[in-house]
Structure formats: structure tokens, C-alpha cells
Short mmCIF file of the C-alpha atoms (twelve columns), coordinates in Angstrom:
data_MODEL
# 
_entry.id   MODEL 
# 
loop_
_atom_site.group_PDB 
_atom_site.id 
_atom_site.type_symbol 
_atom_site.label_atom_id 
_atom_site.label_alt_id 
_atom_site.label_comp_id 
_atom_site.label_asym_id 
_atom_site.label_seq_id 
_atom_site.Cartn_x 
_atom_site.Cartn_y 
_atom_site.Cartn_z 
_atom_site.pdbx_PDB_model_num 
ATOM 1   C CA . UNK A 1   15.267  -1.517  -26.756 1 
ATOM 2   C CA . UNK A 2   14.160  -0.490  -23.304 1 
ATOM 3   C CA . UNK A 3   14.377  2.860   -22.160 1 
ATOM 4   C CA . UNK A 4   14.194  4.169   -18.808 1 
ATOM 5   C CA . UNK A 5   13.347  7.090   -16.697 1 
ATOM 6   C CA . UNK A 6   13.755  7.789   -13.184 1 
ATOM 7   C CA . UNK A 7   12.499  10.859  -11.648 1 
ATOM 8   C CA . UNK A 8   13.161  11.522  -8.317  1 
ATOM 9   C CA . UNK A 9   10.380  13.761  -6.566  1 
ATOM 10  C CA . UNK A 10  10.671  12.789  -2.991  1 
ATOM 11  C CA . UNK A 11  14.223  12.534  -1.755  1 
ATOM 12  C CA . UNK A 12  16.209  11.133  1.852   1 
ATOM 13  C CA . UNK A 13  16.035  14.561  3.604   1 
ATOM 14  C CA . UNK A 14  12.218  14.687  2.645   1 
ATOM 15  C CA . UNK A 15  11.566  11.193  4.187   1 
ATOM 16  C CA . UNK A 16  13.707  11.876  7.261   1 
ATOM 17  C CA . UNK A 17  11.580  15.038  7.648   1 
ATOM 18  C CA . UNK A 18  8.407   13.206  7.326   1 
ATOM 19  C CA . UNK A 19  9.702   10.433  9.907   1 
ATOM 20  C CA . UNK A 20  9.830   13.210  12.482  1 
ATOM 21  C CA . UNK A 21  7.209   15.497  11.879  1 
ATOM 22  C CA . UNK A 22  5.033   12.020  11.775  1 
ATOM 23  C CA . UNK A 23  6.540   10.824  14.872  1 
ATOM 24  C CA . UNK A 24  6.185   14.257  16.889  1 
ATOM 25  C CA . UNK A 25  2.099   14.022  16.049  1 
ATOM 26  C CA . UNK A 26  1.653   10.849  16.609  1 
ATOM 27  C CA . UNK A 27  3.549   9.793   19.869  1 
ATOM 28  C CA . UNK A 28  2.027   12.656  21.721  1 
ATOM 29  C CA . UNK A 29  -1.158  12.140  20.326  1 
ATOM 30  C CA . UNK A 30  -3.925  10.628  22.523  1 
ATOM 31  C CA . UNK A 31  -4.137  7.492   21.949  1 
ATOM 32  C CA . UNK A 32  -0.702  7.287   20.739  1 
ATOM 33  C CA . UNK A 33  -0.621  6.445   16.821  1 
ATOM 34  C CA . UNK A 34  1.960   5.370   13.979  1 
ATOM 35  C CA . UNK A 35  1.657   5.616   10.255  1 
ATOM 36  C CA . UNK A 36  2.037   2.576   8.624   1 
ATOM 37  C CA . UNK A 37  4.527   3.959   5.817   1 
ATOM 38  C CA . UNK A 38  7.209   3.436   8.296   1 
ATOM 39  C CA . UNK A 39  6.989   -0.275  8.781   1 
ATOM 40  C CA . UNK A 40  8.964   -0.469  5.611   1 
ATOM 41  C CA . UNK A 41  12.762  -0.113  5.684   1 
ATOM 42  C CA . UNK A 42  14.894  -2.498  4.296   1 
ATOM 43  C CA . UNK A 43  14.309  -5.365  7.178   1 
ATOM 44  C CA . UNK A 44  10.550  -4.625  7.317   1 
ATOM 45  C CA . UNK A 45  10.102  -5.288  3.650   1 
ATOM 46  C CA . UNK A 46  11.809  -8.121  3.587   1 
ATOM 47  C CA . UNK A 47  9.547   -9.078  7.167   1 
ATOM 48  C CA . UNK A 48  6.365   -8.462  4.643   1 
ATOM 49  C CA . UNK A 49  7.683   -10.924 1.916   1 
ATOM 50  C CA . UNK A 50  7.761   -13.449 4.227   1 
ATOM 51  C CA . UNK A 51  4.342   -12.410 5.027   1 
ATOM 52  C CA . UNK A 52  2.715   -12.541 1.833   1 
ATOM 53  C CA . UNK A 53  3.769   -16.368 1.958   1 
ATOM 54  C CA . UNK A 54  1.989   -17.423 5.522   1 
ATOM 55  C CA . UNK A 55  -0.830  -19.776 5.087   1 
ATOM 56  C CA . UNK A 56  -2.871  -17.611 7.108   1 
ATOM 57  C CA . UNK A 57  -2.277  -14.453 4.566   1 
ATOM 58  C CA . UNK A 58  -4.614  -14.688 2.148   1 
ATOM 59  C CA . UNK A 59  -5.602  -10.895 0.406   1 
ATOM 60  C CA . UNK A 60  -1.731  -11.254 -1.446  1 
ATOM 61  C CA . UNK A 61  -2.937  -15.119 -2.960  1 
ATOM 62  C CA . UNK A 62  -6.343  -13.957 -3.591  1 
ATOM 63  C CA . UNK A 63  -5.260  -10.770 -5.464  1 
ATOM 64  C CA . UNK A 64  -2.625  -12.772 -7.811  1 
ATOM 65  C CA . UNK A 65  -5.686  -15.749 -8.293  1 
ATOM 66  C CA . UNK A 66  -7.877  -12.533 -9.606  1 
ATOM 67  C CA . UNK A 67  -4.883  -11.271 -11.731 1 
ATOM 68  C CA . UNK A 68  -4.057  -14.986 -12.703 1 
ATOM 69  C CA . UNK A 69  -7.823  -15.878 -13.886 1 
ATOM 70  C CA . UNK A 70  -8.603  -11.984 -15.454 1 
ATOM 71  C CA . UNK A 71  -5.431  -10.029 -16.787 1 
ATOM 72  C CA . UNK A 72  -6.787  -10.483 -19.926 1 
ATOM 73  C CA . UNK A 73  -10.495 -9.527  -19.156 1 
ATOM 74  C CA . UNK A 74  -8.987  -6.760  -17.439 1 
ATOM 75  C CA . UNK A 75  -6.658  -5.542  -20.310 1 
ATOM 76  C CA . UNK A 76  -9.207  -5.921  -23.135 1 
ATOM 77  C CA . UNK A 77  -11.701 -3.540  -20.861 1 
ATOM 78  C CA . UNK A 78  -8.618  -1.385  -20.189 1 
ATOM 79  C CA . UNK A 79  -6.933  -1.084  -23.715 1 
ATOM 80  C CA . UNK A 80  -4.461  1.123   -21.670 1 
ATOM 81  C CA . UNK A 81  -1.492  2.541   -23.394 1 
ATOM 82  C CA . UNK A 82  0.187   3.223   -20.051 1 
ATOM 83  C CA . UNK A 83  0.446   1.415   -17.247 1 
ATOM 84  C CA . UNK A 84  0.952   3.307   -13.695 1 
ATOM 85  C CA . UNK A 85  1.539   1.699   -10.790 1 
ATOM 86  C CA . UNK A 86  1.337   3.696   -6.906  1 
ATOM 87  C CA . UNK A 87  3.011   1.946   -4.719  1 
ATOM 88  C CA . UNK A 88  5.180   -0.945  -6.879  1 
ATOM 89  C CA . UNK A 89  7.206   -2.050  -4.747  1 
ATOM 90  C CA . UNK A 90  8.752   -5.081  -6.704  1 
ATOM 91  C CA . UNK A 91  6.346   -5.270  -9.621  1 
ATOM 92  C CA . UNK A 92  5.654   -8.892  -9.299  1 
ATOM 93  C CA . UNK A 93  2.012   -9.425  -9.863  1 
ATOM 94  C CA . UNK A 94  1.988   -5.960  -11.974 1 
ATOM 95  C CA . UNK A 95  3.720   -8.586  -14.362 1 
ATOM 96  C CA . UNK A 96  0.582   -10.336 -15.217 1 
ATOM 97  C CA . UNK A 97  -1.152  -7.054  -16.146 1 
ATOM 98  C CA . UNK A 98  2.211   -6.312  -18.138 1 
ATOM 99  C CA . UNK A 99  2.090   -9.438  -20.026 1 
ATOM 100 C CA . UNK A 100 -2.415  -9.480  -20.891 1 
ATOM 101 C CA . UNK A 101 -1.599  -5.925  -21.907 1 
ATOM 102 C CA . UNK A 102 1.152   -6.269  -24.345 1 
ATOM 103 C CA . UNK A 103 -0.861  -9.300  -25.818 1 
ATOM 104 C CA . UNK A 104 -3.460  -6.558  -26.359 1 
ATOM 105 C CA . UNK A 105 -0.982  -4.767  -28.178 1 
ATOM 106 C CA . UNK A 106 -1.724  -1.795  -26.833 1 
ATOM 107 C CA . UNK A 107 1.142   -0.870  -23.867 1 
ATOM 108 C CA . UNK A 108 3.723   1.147   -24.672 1 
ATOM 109 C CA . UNK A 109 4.786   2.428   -21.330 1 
ATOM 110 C CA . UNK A 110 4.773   1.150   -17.521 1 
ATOM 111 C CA . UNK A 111 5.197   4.105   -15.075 1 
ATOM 112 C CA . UNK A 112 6.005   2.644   -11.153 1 
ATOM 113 C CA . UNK A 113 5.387   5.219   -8.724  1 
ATOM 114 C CA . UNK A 114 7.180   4.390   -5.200  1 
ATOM 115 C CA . UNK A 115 8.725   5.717   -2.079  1 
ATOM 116 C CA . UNK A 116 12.118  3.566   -2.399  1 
ATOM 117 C CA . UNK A 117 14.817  4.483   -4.720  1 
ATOM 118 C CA . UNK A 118 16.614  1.560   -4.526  1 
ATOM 119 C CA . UNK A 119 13.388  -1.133  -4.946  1 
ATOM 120 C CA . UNK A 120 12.582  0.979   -7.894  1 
ATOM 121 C CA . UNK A 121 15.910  0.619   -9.334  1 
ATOM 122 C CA . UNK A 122 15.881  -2.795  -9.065  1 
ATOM 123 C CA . UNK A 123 12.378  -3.276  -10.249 1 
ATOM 124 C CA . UNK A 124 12.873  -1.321  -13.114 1 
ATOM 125 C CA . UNK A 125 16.322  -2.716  -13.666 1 
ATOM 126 C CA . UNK A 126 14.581  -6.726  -13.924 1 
ATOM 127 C CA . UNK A 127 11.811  -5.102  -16.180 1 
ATOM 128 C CA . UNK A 128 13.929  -3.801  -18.916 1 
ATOM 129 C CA . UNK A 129 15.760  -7.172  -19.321 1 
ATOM 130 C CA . UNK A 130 12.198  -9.055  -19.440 1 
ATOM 131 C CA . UNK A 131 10.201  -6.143  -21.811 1 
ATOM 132 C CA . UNK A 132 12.705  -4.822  -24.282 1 
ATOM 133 C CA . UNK A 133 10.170  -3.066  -26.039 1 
ATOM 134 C CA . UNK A 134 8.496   -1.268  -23.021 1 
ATOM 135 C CA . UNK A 135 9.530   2.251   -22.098 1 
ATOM 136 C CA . UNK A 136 9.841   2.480   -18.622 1 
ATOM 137 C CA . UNK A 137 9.328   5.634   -16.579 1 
ATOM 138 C CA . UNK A 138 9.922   5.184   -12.264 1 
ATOM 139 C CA . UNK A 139 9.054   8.232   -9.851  1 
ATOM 140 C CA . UNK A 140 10.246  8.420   -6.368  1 
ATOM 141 C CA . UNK A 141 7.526   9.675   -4.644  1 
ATOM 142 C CA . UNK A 142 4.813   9.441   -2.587  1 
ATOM 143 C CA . UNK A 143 1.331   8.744   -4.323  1 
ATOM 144 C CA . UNK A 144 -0.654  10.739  -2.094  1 
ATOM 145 C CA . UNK A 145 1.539   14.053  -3.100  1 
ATOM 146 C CA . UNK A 146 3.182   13.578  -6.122  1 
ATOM 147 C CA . UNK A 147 0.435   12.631  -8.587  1 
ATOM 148 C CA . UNK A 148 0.588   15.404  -10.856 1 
ATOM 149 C CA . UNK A 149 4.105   14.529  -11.847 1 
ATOM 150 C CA . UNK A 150 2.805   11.537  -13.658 1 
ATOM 151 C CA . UNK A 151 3.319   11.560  -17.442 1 
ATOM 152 C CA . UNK A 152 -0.091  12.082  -19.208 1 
ATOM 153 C CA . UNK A 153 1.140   10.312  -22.870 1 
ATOM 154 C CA . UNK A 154 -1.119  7.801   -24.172 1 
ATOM 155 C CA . UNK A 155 -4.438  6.520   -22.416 1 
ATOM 156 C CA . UNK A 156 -3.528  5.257   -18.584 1 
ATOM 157 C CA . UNK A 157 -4.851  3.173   -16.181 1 
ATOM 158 C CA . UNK A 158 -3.264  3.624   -12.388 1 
ATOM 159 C CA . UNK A 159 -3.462  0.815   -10.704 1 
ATOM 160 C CA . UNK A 160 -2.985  0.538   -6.722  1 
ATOM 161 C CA . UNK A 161 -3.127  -2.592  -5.638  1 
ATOM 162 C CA . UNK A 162 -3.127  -5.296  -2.440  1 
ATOM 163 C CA . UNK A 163 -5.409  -3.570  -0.534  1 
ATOM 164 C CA . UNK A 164 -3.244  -0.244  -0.007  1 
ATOM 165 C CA . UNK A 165 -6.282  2.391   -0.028  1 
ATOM 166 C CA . UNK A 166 -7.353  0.270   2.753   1 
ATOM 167 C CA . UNK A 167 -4.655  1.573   4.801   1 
ATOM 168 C CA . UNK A 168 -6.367  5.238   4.522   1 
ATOM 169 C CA . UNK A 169 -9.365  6.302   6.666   1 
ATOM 170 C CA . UNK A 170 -12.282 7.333   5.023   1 
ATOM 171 C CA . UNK A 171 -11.773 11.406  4.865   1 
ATOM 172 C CA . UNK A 172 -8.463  10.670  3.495   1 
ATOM 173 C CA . UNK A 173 -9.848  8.074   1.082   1 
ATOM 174 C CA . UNK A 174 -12.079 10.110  -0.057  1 
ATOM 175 C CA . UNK A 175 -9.568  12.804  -0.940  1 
ATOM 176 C CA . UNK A 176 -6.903  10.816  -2.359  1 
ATOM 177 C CA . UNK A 177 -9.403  9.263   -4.523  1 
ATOM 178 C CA . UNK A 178 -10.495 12.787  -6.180  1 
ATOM 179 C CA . UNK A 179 -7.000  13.283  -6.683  1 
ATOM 180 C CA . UNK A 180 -6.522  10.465  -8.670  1 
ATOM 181 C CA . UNK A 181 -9.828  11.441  -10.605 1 
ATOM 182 C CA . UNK A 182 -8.260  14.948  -11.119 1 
ATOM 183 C CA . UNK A 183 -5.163  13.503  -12.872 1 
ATOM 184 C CA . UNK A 184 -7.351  11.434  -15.191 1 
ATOM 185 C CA . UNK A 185 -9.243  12.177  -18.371 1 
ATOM 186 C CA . UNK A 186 -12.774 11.440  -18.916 1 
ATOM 187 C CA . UNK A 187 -12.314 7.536   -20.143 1 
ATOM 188 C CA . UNK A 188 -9.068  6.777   -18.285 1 
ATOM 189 C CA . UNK A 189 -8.988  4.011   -15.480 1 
ATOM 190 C CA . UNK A 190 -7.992  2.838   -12.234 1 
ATOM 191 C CA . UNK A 191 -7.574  -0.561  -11.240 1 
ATOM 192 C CA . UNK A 192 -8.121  -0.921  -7.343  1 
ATOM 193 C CA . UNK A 193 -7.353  -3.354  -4.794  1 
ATOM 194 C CA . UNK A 194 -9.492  -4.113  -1.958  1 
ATOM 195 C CA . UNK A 195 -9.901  -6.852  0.586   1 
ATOM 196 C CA . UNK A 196 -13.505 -7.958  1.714   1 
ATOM 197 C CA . UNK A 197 -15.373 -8.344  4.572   1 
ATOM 198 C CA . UNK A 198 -15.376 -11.612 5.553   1 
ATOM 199 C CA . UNK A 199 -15.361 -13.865 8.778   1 
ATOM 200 C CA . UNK A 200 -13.636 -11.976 11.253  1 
ATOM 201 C CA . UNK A 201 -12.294 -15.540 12.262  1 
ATOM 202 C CA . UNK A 202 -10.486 -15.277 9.023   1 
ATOM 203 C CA . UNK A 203 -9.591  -11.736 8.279   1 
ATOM 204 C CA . UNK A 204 -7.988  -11.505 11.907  1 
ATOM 205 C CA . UNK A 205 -5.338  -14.477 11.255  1 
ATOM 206 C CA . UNK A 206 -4.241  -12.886 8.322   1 
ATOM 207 C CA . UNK A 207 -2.849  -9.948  10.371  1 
ATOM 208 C CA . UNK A 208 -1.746  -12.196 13.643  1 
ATOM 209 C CA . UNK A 209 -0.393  -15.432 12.069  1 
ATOM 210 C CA . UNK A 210 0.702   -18.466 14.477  1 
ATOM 211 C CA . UNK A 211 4.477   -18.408 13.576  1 
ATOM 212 C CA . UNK A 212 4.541   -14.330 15.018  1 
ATOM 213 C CA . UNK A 213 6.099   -13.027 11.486  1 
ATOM 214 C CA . UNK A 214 3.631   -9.988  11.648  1 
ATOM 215 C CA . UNK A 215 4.184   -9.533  15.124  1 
ATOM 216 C CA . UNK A 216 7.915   -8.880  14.225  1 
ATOM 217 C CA . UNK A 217 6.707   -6.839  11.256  1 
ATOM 218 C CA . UNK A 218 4.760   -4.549  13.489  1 
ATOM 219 C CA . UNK A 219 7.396   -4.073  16.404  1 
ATOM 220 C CA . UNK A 220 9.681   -3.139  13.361  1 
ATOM 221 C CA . UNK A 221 8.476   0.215   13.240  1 
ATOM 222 C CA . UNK A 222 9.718   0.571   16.737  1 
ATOM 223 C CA . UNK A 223 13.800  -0.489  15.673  1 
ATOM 224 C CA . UNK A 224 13.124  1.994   13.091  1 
ATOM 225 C CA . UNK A 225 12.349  4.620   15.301  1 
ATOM 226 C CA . UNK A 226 15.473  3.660   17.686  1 
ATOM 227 C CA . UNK A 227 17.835  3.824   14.314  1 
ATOM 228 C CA . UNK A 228 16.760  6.662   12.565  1 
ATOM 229 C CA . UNK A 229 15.261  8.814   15.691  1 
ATOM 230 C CA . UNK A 230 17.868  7.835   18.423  1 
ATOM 231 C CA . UNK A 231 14.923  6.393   20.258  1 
ATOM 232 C CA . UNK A 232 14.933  4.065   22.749  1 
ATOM 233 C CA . UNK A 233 12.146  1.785   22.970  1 
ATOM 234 C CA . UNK A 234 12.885  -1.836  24.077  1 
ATOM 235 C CA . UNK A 235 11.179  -3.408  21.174  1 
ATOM 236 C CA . UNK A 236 10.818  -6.381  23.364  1 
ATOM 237 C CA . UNK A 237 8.546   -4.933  25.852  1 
ATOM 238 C CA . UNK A 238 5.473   -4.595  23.165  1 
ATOM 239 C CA . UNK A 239 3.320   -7.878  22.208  1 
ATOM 240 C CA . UNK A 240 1.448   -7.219  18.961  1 
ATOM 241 C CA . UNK A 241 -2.528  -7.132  18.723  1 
ATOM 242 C CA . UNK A 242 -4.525  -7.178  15.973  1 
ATOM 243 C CA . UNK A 243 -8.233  -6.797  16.762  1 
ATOM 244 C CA . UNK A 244 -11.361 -6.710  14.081  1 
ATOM 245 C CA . UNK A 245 -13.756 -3.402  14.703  1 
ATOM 246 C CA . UNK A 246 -17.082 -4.558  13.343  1 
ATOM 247 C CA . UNK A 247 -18.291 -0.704  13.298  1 
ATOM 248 C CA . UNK A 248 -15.570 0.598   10.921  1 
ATOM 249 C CA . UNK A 249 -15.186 -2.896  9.739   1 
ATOM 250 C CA . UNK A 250 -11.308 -2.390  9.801   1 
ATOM 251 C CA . UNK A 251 -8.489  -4.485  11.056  1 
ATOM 252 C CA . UNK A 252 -6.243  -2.641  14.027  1 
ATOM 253 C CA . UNK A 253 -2.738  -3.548  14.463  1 
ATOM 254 C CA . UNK A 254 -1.725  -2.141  17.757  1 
ATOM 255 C CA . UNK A 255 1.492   -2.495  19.827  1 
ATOM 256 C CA . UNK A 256 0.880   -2.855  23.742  1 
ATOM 257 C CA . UNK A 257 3.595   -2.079  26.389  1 
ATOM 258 C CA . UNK A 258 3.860   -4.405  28.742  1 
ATOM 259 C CA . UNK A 259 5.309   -2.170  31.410  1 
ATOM 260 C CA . UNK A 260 5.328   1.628   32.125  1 
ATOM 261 C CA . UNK A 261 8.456   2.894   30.727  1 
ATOM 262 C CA . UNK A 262 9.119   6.734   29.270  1 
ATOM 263 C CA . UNK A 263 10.720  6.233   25.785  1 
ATOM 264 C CA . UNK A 264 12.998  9.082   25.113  1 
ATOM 265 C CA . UNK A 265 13.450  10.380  21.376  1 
ATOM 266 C CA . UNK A 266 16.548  12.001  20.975  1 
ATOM 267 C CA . UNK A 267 16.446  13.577  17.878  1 
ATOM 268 C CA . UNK A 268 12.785  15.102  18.553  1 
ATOM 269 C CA . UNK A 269 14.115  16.077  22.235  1 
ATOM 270 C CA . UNK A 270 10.832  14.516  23.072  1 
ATOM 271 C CA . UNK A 271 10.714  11.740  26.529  1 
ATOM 272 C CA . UNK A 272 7.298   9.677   25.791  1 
ATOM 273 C CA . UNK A 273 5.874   7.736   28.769  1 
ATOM 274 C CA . UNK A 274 3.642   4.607   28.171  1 
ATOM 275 C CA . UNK A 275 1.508   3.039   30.988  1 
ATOM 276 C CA . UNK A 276 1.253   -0.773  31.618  1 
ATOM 277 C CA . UNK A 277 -1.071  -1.968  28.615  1 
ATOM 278 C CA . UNK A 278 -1.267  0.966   26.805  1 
ATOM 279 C CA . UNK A 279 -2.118  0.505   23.286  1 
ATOM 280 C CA . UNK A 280 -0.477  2.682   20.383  1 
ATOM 281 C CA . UNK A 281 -2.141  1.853   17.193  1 
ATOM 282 C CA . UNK A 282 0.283   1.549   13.898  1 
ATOM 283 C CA . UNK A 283 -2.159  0.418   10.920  1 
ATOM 284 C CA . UNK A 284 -5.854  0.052   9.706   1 
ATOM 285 C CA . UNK A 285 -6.747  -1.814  6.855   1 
ATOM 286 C CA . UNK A 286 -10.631 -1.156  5.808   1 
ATOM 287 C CA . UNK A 287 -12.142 -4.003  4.769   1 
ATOM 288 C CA . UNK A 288 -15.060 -3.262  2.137   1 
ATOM 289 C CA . UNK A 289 -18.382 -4.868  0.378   1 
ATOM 290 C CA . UNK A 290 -18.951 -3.468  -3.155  1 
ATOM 291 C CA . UNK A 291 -22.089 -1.327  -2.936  1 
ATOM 292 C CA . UNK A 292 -19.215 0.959   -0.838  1 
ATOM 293 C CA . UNK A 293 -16.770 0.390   -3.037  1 
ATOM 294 C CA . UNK A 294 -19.207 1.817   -5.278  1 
ATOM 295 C CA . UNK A 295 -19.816 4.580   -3.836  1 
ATOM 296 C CA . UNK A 296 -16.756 5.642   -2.765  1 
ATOM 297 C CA . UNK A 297 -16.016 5.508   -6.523  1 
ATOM 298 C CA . UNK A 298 -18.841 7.509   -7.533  1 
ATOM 299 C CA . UNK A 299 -18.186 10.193  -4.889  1 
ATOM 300 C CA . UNK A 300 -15.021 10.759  -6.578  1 
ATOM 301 C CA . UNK A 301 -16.373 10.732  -10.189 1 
ATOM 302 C CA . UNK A 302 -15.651 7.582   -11.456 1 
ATOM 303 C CA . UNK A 303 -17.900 4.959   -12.593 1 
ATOM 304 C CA . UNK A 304 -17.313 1.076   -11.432 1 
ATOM 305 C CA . UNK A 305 -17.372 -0.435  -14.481 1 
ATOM 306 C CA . UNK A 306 -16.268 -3.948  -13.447 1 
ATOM 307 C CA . UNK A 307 -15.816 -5.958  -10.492 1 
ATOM 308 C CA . UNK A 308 -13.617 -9.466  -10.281 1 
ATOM 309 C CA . UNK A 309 -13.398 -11.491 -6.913  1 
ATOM 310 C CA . UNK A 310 -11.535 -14.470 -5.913  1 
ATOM 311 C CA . UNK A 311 -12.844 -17.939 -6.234  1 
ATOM 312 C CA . UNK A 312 -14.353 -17.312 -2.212  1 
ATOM 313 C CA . UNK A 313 -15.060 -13.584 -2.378  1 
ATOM 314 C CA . UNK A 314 -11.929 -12.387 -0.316  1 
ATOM 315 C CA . UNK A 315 -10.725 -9.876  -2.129  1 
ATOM 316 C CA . UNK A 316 -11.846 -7.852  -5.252  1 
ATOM 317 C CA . UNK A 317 -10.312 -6.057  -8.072  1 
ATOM 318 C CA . UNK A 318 -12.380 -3.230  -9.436  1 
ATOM 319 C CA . UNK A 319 -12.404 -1.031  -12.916 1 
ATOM 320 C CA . UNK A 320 -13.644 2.347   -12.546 1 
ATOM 321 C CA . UNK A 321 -13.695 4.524   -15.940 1 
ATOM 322 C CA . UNK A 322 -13.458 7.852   -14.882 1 
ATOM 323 C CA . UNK A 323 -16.558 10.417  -15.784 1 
# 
């Protein structure tokens, strides 16, 4: 029989407060900038579902062909005893690793780490009905701050998947990743996600499909704004741009007004004035080759231990055993 354990680390009053104090830095920065994090209320993850199934979206049908092809591989390297997951969501393609793992016979416990309450709930709620035997443990939190309340039973492997530590620039990556390293004992894993570089003629699409889905999911951020800030931004008066920078080799999303307008935030008591075509940037997503992937690994004490790609080298899944 399942058991289950939610622990709830990061509540509604801490995300509100986060919304604003992010908001505050990053609309009177210069240029203007948005963190990512806030694309996903309830209509923005349901905007990224729809996402994940555009032709042009390939890093969320790369990842599951990996997964598909090398669960297995990857649980008989892993012989984890405990799954973690930062940044669940809906613990779809975590199935796979669920299912190679118990084969191994090894899992005893899944751990799903997320910001959302209620997709954890649900998430957790499907899992017990489909792994009786699996003791389930969800935390409400946020993985960059709320590592150290993860459960250290058994031998883990954390897993972050679909490209997430893309979303992080490289200071920040570098930081987060020690953090993870500082949670684990020497021999424990973590099972990363990262897309590839590739032809910018491909990588671009991905993030500015034909049918304008992740245009909607990037002007989202802006309704969220309006309904939790008592902003006013005409969400309609922002096109979406998503632009390739070969130097960082990162994607950009970016929203740019079409006409000057001052947005006032109520809440923040703050009035915000865009210019005609000016840009405010709401995500990166680092794109990366494996000899940094390495690296980045190292720097943080771990050692990459294995590497699976796609069938065309999109995206990657790496092992890293930490030292």
C-alpha cells in the first residue's frame, strides 16, 4: 500500500511575495526583464502542454525517445533507491524511470519536488493508484531554495529534467549545481536534462512555432501580472520574439511593445513606461555541447559518468556520480 507525504515548504504568501519583489527588479531594470517561473499559472501550464505537442517542439519528444530507448540503461547505472524529481510537474515521462527502476528492484521511494500544490496533489494522487508499493514523498518548494529539505533515506538520484537548468544563466548554474552536489553523498546521482546546440534554423522554431501557441504562452506572463499585480498591460500590444544568440548560444524569448504606453502596477505603486519596440526579455534557455556539460559538472564535483542523446543529437540526458 502506497503511502504519501506532502510537505509544504514554500507556501501562497511566499509566492505572492516573490511575484512582487521579482516584478519590482525586473520591470525597472534596464533592459526590462521577467523570470520565467511566472509563465506558469494554471492557463500557462496548460498553454505549455499544448506546446510540448507542436511539430516544431522537439527537446520534450527527444527527451521521452532518450527515456523510451534507455530507462533501463539508466536505472541499472543508477541502482537508485530514491527517486527525486525538481521540478515534476505532472510526472509523465518520470514514469518511465519509475517503471526501469522498479524492474531493477531497487526503488522504494519517489520524492517530486515542485512549486504547485495542487499539480503535486494530483500527480501524486495518479501515482499511488499506479505504484501501490512505492512510498511517495511531494515537497512544495522551490528547487533552487529548498534542497536541504529533501529526505536523505536510501541511495538517490535527483533528476531535473526537459532542459530546466537551461533556464539559469551560467553564475546561477554554477551555484545551483554545487548545491545539488552539497545535498549528495559521494556515489549518489543526478540525472540532467539538456537541449543541444543545433541548427539555429531548428532550435528557433521550437520556441516561435507557426500556429503562435508560444507566443500566447509568453504574453501569459503579462495576464498574470494584470491578475495577481493589478497591472495593466494590454497583453495585445506585445508580439513575441524569440531570437538565437550564437555568443551565449541561448534562445531569447522577448516581448516587444508595439506602442509607447506607461503600464501602471497597482499593487507595487509602480507606473512603468515602455517605448515603441522596446524589448523586455522573459526566458533563456542555454543550449549546450557535452565537453561543457562536462565541465560544468566537474566544476561542481561531480563526475559525468554517462551521456545518452536522441536518435539526431538534439537533446541529451547525462549521469553524473557525484565525487
Amino acid at each position: 500500500m502506497t503511502t504519501a507525504v506532502l510537505d509544504i515548504y514554500l507556501t501562497e504568501a511566499d509566492a505572492e511575495a516573490e511575484l512582487r519583489s521579482d516584478a519590482r527588479t525586473g520591470l525597472t531594470a534596464i533592459p526590462k526583464v521577467l523570470q520565467p517561473k511566472w509563465f506558469y499559472d494554471a492557463t500557462g501550464s496548460e498553454i505549455y502542454e499544448k506546446i510540448t505537442q507542436l511539430p516544431e517542439y522537439y527537446p520534450f519528444n527527444a527527451e521521452r525517445e532518450i527515456l523510451h530507448t534507455n530507462a533501463a540503461r539508466i536505472a541499472a547505472a543508477s541502482g537508485a533507491e530514491t527517486l527525486v524529481e525538481l521540478g515534476s510537474g505532472s510526472s509523465e515521462k518520470t514514469r518511465l524511470l519509475l517503471d526501469a527502476l522498479a524492474d531493477t528492484g531497487t526503488l522504494r521511494r519517489y520524492v517530486p519536488l515542485d512549486v504547485s500544490e495542487a499539480a503535486l496533489r494530483e500527480a501524486m494522487g495518479a501515482l499511488a493508484v499506479d505504484y501501490p508499493q512505492l512510498s511517495i514523498h511531494g515537497i512544495v518548494g522551490d528547487f533552487t531554495r529548498h534542497l536541504g529539505q529533501i529526505p536523505t533515506e536510501g541511495k538517490r538520484m535527483l533528476a531535473l529534467l526537459g532542459g530546466t537548468i537551461g533556464n539559469l544563466e551560467p553564475a546561477d548554474r554554477a551555484v545551483f549545481l554545487r548545491s545539488i552536489r552539497q545535498q549528495l553523498a559521494a556515489g549518489e546521482q543526478l540525472l540532467l536534462g539538456t537541449g543541444l546546440v543545433i541548427d539555429p534554423g531548428v532550435m528557433v522554431p521550437a520556441y516561435d512555432d507557426a500556429q503562435g501557441v508560444t507566443a500566447d504562452f509568453n504574453r501569459n506572463v503579462l495576464r498574470v501580472l494584470n491578475r495577481e499585480l493589478g497591472a495593466n498591460f494590454d497583453v495585445d500590444a506585445f508580439t513575441h520574439l524569440a531570437l538565437w544568440n550564437t555568443e551565449r548560444e541561448w534562445i531569447e524569448m522577448r516581448l516587444r511593445a508595439t506602442r509607447s504606453m506607461i503600464v501602471h502596477v497597482a499593487e507595487l505603486g509602480l507606473d512603468v513606461p515602455f517605448a515603441v519596440g522596446e524589448e523586455m526579455r522573459t526566458e533563456t534557455s542555454a543550449k549546450f555541447r557535452r565537453s561543457g556539460v562536462r565541465d560544468e559538472l566537474e566544476s561542481a564535483g561531480f563526475e559525468l559518468t554517462e551521456w545518452w542523446t536522441d536518435s539526431q543529437d538534439r537533446f541529451a540526458l547525462s549521469l553524473a556520480t557525484a565525487r
